[in-house]
PQR file with spaces between the fields and no chain letter, atoms N, CA, C, O and H, PARSE charges and radii, in Angstrom:
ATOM       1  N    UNK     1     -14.369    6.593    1.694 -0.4000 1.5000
ATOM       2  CA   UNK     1     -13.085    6.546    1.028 -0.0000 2.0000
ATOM       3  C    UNK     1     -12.218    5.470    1.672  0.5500 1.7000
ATOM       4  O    UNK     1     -12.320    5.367    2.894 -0.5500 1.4000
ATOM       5  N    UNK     2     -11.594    4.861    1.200 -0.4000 1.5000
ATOM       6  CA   UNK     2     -10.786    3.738    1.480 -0.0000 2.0000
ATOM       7  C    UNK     2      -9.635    4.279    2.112  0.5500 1.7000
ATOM       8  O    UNK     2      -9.753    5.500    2.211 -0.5500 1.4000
ATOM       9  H    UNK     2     -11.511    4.944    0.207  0.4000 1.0000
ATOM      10  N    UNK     3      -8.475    3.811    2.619 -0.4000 1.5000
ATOM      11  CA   UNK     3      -7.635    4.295    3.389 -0.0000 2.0000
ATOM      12  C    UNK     3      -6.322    2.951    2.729  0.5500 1.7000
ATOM      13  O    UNK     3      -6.284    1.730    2.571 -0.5500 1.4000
ATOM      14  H    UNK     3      -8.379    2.819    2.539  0.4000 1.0000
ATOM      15  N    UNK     4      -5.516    4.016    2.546 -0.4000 1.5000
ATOM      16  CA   UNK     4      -4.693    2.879    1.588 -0.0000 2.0000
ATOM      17  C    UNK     4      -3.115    3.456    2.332  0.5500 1.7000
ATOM      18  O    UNK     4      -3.147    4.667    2.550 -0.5500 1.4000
ATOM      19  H    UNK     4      -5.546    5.008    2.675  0.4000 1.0000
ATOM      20  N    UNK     5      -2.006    2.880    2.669 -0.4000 1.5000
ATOM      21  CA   UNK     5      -0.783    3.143    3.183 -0.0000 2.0000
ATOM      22  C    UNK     5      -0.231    3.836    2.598  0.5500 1.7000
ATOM      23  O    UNK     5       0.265    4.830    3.127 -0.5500 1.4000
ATOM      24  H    UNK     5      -1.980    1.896    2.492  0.4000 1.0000
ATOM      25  N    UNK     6      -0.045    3.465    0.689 -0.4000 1.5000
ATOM      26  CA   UNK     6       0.348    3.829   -0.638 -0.0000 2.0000
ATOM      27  C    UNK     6      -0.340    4.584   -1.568  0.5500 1.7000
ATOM      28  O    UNK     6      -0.705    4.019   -2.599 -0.5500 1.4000
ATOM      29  H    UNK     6      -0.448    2.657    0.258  0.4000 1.0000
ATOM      30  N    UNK     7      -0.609    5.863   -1.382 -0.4000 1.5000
ATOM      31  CA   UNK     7      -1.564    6.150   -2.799 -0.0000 2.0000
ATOM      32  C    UNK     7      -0.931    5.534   -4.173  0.5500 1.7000
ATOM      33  O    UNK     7      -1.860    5.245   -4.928 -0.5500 1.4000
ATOM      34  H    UNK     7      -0.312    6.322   -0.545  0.4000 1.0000
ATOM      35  N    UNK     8       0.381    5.227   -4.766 -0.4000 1.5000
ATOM      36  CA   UNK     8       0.879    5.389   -5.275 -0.0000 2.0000
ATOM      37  C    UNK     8       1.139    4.047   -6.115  0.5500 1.7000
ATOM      38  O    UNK     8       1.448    3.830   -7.286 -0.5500 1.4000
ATOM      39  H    UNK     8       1.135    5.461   -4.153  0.4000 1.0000
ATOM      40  N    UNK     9       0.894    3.291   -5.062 -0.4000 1.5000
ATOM      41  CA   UNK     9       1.392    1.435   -5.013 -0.0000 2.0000
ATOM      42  C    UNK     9       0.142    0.664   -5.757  0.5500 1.7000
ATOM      43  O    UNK     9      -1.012    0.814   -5.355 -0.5500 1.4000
ATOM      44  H    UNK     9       0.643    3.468   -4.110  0.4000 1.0000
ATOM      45  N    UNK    10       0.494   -0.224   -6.942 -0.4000 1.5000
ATOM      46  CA   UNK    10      -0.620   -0.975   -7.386 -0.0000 2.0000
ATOM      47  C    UNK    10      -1.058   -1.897   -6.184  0.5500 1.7000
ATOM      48  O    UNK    10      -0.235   -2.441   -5.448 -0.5500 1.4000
ATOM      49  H    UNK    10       1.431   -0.347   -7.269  0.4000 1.0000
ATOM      50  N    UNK    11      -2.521   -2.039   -6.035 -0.4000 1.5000
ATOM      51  CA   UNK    11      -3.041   -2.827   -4.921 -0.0000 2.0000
ATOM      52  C    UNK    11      -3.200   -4.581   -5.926  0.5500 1.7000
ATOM      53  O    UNK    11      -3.253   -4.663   -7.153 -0.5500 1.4000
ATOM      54  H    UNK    11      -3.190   -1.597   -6.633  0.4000 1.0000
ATOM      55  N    UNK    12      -3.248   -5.900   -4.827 -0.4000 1.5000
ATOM      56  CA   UNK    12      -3.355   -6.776   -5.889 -0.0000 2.0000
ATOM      57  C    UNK    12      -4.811   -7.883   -5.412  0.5500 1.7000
ATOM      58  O    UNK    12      -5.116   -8.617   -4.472 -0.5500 1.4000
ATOM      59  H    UNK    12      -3.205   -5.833   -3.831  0.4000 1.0000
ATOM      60  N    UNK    13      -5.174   -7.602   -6.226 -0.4000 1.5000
ATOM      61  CA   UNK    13      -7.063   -8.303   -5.967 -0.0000 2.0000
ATOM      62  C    UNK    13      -7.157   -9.678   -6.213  0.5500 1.7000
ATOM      63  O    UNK    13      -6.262  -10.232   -6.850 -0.5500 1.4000
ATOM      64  H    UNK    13      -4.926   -7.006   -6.990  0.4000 1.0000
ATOM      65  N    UNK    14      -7.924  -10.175   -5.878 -0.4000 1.5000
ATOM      66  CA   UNK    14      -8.408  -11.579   -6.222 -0.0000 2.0000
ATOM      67  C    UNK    14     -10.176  -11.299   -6.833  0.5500 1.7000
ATOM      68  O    UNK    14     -11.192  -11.161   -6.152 -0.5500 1.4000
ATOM      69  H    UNK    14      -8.651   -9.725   -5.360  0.4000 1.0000
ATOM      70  N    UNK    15     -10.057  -11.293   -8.003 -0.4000 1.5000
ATOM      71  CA   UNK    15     -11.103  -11.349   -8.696 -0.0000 2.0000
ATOM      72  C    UNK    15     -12.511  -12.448   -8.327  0.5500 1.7000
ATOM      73  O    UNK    15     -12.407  -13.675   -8.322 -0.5500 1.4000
ATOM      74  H    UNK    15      -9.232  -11.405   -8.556  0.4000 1.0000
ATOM      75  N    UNK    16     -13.683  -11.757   -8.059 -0.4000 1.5000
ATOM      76  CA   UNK    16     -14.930  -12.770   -7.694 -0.0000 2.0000
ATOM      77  C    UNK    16     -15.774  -12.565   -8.406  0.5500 1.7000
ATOM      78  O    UNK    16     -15.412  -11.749   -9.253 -0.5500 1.4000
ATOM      79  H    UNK    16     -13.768  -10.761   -8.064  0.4000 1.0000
ATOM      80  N    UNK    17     -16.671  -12.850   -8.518 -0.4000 1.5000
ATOM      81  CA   UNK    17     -17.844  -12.872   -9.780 -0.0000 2.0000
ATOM      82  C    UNK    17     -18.829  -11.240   -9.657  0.5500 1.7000
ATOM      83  O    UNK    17     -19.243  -10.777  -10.719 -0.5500 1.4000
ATOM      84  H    UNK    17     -16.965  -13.513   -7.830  0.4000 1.0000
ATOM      85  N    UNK    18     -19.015  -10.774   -8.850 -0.4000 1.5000
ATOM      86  CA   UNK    18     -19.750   -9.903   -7.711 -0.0000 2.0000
ATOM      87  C    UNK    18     -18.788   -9.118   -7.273  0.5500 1.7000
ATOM      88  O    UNK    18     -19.368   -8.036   -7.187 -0.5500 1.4000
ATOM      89  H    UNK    18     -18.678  -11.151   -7.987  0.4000 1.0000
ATOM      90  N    UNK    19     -17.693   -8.951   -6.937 -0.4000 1.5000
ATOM      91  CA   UNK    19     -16.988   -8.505   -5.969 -0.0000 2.0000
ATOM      92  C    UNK    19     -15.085   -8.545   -6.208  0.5500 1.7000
ATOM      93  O    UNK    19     -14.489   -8.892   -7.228 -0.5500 1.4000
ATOM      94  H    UNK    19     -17.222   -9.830   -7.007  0.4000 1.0000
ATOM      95  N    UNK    20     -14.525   -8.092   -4.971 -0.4000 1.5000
ATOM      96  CA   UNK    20     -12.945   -8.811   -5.184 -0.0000 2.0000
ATOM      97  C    UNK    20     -12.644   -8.571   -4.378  0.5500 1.7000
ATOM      98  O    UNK    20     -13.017   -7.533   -3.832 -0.5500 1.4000
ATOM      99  H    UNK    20     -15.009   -7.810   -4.142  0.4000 1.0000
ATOM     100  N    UNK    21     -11.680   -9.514   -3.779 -0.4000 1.5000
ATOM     101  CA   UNK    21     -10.515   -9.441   -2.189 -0.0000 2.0000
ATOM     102  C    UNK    21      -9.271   -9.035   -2.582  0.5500 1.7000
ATOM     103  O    UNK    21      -8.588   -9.584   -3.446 -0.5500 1.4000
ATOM     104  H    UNK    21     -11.377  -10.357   -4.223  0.4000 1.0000
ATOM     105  N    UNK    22      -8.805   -7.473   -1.545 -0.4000 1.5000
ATOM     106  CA   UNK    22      -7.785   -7.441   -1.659 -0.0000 2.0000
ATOM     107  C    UNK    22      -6.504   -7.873   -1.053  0.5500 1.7000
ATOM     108  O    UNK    22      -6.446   -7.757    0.172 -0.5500 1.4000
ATOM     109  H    UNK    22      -9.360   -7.027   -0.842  0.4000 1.0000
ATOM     110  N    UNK    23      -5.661   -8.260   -1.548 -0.4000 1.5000
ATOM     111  CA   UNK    23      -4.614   -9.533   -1.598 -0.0000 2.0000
ATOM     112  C    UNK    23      -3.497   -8.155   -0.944  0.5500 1.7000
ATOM     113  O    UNK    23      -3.061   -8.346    0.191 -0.5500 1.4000
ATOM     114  H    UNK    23      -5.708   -8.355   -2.543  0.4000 1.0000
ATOM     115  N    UNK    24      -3.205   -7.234   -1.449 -0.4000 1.5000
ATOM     116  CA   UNK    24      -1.992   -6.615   -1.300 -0.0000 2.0000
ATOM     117  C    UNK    24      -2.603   -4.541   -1.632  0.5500 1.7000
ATOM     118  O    UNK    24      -2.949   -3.993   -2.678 -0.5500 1.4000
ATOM     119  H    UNK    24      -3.559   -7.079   -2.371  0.4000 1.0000
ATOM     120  N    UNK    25      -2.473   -3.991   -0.212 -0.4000 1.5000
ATOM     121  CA   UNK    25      -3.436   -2.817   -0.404 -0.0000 2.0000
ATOM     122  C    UNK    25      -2.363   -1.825   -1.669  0.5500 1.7000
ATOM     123  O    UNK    25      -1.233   -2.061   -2.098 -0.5500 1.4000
ATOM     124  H    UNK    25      -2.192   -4.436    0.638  0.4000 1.0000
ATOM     125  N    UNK    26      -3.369   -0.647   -1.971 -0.4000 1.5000
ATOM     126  CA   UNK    26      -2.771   -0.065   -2.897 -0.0000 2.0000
ATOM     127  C    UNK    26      -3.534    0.541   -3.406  0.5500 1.7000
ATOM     128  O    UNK    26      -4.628    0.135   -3.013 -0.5500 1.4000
ATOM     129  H    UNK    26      -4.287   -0.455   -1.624  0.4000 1.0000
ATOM     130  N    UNK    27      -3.687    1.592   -4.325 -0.4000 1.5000
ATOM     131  CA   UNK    27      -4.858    2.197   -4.597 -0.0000 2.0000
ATOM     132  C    UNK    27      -5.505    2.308   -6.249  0.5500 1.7000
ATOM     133  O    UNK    27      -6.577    2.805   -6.592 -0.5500 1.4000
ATOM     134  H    UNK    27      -2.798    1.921   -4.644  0.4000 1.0000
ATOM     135  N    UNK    28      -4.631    1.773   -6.957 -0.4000 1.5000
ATOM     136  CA   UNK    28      -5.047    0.999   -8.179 -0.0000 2.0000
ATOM     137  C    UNK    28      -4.357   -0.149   -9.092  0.5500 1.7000
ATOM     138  O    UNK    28      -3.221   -0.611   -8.987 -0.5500 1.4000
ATOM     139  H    UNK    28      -3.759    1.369   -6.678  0.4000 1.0000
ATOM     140  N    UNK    29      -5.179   -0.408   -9.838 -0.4000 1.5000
ATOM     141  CA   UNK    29      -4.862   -1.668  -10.390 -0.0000 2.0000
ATOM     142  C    UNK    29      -4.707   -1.532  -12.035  0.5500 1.7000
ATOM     143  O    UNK    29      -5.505   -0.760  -12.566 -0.5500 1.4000
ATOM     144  H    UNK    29      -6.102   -0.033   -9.924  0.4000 1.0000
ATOM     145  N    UNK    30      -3.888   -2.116  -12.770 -0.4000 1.5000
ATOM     146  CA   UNK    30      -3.915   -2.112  -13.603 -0.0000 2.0000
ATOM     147  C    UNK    30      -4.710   -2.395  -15.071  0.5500 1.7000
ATOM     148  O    UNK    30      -4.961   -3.600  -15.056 -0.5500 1.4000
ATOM     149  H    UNK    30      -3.239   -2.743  -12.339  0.4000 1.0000
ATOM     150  N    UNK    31      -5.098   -1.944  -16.042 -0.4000 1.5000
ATOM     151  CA   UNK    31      -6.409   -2.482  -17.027 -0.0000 2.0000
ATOM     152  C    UNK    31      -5.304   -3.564  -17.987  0.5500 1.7000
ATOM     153  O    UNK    31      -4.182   -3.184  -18.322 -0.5500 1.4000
ATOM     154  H    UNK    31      -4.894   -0.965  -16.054  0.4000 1.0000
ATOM     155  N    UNK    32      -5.773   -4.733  -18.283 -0.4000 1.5000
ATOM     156  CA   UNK    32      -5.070   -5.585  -18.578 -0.0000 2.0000
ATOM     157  C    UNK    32      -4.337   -5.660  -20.147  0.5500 1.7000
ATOM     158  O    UNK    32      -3.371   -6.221  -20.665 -0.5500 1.4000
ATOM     159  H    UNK    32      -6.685   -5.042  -18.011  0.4000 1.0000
ATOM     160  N    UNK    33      -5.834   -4.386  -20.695 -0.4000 1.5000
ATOM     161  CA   UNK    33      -5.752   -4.392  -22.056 -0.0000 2.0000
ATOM     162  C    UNK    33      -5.200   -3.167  -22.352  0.5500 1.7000
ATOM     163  O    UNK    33      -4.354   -2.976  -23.226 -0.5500 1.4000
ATOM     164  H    UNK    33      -6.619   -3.930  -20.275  0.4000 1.0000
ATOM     165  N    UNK    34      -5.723   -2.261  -21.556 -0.4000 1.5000
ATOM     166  CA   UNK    34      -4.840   -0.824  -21.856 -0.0000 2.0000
ATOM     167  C    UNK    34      -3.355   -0.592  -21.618  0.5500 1.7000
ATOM     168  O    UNK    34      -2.408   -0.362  -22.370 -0.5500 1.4000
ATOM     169  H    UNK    34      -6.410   -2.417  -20.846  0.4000 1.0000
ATOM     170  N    UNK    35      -3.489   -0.733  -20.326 -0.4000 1.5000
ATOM     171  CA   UNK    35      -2.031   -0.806  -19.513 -0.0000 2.0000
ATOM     172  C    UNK    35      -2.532    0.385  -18.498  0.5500 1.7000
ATOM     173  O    UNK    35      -1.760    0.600  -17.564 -0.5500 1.4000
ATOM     174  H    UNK    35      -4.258   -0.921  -19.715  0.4000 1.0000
ATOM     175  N    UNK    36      -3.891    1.302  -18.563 -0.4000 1.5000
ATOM     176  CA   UNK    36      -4.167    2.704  -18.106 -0.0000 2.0000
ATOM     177  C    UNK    36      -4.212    2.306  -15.687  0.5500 1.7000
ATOM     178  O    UNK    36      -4.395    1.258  -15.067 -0.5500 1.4000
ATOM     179  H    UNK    36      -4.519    1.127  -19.322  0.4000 1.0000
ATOM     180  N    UNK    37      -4.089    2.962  -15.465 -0.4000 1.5000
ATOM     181  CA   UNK    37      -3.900    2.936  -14.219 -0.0000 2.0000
ATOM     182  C    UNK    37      -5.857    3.046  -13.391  0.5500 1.7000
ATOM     183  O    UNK    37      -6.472    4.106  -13.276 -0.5500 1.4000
ATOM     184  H    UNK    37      -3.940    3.813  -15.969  0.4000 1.0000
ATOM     185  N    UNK    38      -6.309    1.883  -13.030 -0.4000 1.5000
ATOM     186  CA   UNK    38      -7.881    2.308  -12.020 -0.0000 2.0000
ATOM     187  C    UNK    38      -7.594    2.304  -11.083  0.5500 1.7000
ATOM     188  O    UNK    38      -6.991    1.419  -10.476 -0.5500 1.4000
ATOM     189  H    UNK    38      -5.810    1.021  -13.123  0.4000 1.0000
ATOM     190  N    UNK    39      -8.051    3.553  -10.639 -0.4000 1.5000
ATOM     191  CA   UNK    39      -8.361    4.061   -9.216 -0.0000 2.0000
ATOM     192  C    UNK    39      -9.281    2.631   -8.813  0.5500 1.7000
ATOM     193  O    UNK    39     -10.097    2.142   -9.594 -0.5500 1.4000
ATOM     194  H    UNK    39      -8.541    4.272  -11.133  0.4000 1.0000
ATOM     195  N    UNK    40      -9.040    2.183   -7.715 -0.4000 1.5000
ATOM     196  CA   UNK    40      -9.825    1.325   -7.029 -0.0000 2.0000
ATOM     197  C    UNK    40     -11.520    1.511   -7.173  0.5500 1.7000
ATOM     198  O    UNK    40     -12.447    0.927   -7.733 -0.5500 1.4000
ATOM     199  H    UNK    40      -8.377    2.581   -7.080  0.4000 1.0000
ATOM     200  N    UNK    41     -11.290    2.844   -6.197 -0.4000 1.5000
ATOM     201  CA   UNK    41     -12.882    3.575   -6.044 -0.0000 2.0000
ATOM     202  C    UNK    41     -13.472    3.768   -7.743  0.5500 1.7000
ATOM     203  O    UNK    41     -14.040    4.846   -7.915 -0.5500 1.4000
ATOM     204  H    UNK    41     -10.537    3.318   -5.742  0.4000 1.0000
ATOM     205  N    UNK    42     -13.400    2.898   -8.926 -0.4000 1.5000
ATOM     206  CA   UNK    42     -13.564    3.553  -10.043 -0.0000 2.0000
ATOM     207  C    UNK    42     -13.534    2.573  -10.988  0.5500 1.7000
ATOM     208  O    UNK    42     -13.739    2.799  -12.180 -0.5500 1.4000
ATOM     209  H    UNK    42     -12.938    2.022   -8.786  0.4000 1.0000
ATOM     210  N    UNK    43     -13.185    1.015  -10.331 -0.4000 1.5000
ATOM     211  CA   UNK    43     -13.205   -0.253  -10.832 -0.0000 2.0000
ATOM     212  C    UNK    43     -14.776   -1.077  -11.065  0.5500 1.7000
ATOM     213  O    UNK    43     -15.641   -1.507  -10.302 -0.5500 1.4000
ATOM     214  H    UNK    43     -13.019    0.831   -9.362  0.4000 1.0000
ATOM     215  N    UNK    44     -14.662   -1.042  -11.979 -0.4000 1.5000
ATOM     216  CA   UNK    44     -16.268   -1.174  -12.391 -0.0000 2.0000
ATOM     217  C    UNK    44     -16.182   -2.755  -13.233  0.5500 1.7000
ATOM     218  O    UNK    44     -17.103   -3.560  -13.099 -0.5500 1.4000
ATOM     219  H    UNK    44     -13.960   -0.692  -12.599  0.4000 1.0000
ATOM     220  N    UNK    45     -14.990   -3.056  -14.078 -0.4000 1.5000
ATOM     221  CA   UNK    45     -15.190   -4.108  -15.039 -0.0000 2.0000
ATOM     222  C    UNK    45     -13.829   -4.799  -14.353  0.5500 1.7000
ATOM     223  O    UNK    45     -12.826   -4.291  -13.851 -0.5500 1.4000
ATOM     224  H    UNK    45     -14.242   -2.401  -14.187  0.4000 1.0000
ATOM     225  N    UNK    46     -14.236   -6.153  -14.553 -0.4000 1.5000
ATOM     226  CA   UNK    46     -13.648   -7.091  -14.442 -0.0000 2.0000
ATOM     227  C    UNK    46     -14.190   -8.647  -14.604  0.5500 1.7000
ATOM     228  O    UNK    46     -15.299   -9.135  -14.392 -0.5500 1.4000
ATOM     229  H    UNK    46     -15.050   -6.565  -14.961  0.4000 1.0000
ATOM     230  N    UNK    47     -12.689   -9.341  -15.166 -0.4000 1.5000
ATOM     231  CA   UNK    47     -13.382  -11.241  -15.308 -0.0000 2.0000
ATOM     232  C    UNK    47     -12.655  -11.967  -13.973  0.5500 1.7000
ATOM     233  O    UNK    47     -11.501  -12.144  -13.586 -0.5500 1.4000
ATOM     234  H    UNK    47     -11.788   -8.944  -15.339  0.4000 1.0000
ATOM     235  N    UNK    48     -13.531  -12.171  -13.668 -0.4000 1.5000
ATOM     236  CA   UNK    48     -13.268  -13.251  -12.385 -0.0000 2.0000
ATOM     237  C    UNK    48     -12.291  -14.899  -13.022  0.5500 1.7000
ATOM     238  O    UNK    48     -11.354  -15.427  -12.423 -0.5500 1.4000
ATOM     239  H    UNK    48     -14.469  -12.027  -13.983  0.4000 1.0000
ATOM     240  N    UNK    49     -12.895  -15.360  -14.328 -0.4000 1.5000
ATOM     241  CA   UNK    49     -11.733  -16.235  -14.808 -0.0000 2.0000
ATOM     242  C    UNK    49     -10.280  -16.205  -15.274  0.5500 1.7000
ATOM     243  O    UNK    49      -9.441  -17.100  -15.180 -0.5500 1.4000
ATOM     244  H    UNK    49     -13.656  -14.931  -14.814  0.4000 1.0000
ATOM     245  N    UNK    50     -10.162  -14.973  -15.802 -0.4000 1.5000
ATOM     246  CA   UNK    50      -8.575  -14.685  -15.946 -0.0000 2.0000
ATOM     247  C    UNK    50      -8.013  -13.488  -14.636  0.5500 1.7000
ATOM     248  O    UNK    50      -6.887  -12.990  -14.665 -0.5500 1.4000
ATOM     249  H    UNK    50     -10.844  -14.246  -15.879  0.4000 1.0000
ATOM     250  N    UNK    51      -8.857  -13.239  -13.748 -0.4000 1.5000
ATOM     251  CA   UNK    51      -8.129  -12.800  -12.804 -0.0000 2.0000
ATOM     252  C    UNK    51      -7.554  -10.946  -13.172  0.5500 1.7000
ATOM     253  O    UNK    51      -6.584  -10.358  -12.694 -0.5500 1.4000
ATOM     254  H    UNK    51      -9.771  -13.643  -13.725  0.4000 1.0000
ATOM     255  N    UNK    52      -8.613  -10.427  -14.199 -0.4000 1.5000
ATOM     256  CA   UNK    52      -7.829   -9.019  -15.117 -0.0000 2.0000
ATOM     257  C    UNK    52      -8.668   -7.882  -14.579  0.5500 1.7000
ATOM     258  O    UNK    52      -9.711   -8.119  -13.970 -0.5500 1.4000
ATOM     259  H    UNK    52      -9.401  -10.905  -14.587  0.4000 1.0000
ATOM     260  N    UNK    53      -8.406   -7.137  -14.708 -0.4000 1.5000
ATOM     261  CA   UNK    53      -8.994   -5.878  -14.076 -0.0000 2.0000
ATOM     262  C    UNK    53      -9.298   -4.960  -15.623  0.5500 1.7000
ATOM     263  O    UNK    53      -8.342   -5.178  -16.367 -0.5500 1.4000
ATOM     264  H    UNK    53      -7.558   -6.944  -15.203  0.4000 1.0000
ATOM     265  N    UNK    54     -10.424   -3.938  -16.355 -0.4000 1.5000
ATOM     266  CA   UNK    54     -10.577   -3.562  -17.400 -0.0000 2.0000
ATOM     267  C    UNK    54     -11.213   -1.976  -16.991  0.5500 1.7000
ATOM     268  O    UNK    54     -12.149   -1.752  -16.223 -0.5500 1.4000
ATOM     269  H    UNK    54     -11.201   -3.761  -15.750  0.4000 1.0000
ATOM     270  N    UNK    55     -10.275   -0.832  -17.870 -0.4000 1.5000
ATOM     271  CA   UNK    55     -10.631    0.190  -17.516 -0.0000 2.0000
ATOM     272  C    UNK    55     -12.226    0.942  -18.110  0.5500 1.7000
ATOM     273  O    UNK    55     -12.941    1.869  -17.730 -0.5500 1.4000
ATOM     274  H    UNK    55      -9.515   -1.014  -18.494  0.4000 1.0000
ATOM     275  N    UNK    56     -12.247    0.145  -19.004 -0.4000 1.5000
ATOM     276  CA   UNK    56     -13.666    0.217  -19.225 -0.0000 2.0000
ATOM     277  C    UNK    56     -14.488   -1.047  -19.909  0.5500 1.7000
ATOM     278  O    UNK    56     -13.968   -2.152  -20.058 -0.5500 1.4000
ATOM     279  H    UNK    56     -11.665   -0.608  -19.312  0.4000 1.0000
ATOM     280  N    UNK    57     -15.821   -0.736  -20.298 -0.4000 1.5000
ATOM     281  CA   UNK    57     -16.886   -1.679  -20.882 -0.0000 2.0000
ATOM     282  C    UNK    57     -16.431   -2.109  -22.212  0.5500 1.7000
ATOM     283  O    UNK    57     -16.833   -3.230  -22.525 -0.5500 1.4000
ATOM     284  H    UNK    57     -16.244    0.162  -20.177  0.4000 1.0000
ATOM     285  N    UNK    58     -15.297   -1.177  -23.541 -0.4000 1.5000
ATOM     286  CA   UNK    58     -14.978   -1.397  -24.286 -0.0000 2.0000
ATOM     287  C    UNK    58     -13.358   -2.175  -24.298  0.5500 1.7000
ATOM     288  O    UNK    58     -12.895   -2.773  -25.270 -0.5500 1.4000
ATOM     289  H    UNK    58     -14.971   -0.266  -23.286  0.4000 1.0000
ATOM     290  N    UNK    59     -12.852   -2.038  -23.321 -0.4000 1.5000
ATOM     291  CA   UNK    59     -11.571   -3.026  -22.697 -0.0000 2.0000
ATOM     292  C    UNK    59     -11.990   -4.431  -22.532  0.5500 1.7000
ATOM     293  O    UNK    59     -11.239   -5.362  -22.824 -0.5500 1.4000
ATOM     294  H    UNK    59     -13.228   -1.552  -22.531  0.4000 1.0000
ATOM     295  N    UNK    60     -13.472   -4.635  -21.952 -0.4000 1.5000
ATOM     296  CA   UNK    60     -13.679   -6.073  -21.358 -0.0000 2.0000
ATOM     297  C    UNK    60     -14.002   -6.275  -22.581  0.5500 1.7000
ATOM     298  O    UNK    60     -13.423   -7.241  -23.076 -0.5500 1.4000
ATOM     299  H    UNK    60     -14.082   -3.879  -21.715  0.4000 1.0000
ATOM     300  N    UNK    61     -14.817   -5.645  -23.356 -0.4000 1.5000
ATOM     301  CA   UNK    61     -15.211   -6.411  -24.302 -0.0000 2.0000
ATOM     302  C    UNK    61     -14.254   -6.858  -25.506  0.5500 1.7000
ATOM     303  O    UNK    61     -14.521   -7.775  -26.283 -0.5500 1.4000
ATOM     304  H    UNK    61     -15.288   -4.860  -22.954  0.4000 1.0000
ATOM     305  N    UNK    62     -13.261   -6.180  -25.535 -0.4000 1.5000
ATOM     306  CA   UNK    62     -12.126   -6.506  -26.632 -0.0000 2.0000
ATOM     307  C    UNK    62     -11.778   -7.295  -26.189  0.5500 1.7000
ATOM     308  O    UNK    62     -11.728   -8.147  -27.077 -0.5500 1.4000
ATOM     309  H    UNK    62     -13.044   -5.436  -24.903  0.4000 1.0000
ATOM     310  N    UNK    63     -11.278   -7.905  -24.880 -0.4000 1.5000
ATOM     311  CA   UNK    63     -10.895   -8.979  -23.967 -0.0000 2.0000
ATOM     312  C    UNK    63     -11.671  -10.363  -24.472  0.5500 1.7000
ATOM     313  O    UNK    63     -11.315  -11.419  -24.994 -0.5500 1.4000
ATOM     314  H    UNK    63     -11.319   -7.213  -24.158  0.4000 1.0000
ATOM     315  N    UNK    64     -12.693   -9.885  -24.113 -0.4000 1.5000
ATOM     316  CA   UNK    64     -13.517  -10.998  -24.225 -0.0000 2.0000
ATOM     317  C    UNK    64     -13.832  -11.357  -25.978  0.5500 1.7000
ATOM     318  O    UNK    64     -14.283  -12.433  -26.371 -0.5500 1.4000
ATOM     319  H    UNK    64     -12.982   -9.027  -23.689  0.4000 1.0000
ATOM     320  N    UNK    65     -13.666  -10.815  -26.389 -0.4000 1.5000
ATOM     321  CA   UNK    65     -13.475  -11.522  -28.077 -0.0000 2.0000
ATOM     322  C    UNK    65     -12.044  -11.926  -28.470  0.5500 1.7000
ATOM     323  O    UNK    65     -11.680  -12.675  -29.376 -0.5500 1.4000
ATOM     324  H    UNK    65     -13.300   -9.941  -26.069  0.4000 1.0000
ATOM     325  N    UNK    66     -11.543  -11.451  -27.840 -0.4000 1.5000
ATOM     326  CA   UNK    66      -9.821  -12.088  -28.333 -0.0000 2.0000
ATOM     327  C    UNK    66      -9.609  -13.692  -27.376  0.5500 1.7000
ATOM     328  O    UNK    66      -8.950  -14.710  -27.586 -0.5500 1.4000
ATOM     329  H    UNK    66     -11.838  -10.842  -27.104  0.4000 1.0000
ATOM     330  N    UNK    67     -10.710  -13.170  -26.077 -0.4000 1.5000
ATOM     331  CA   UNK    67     -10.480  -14.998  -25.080 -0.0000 2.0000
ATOM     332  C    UNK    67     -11.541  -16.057  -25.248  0.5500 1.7000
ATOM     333  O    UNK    67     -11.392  -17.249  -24.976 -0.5500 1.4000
ATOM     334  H    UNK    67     -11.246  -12.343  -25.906  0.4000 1.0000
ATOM     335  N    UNK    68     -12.618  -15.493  -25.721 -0.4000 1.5000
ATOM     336  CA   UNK    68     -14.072  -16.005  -25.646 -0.0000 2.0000
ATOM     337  C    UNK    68     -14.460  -16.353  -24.038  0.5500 1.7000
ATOM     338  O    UNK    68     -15.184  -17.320  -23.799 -0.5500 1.4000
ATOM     339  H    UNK    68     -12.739  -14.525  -25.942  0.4000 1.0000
ATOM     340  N    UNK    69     -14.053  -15.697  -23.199 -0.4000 1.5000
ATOM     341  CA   UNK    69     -14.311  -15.971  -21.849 -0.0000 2.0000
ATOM     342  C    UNK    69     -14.422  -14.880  -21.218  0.5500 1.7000
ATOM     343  O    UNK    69     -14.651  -14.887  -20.008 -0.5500 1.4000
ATOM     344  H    UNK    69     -13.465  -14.911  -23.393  0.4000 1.0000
């Protein structure tokens, strides 16, 4: 389990292809398309080119037809 200062506080990531660095701790992040709140431990989708975080497989993919990226 991660150990976060803030349960409460959005954390802010730097998106990687594989992976992500966190920039600012916190314990979730926002879905770009929903607006719905991810638990860190629970972040599964994301695009490393626009930098977005997606609460699920059907978020990225609406994403990704509205950006083509």
């Amino acid at each position: 389990m991660l150990n976060f200062t803030n349960p409460n506080r959005e954390a802010k990531l730097s998106y990687g292809s594989s992976d992500y660095l966190i920039l600012a701790a916190g314990s979730y992040v926002l879905c770009a398309v929903t607006g719905k709140r991810i638990p860190l431990e629970e972040l599964k989708y994301w695009n490393d080119d626009l930098q977005e975080a997606y609460a699920d497989a059907a978020a990225s993919l609406k994403r990704l037809r509205e950006t083509g990226s």
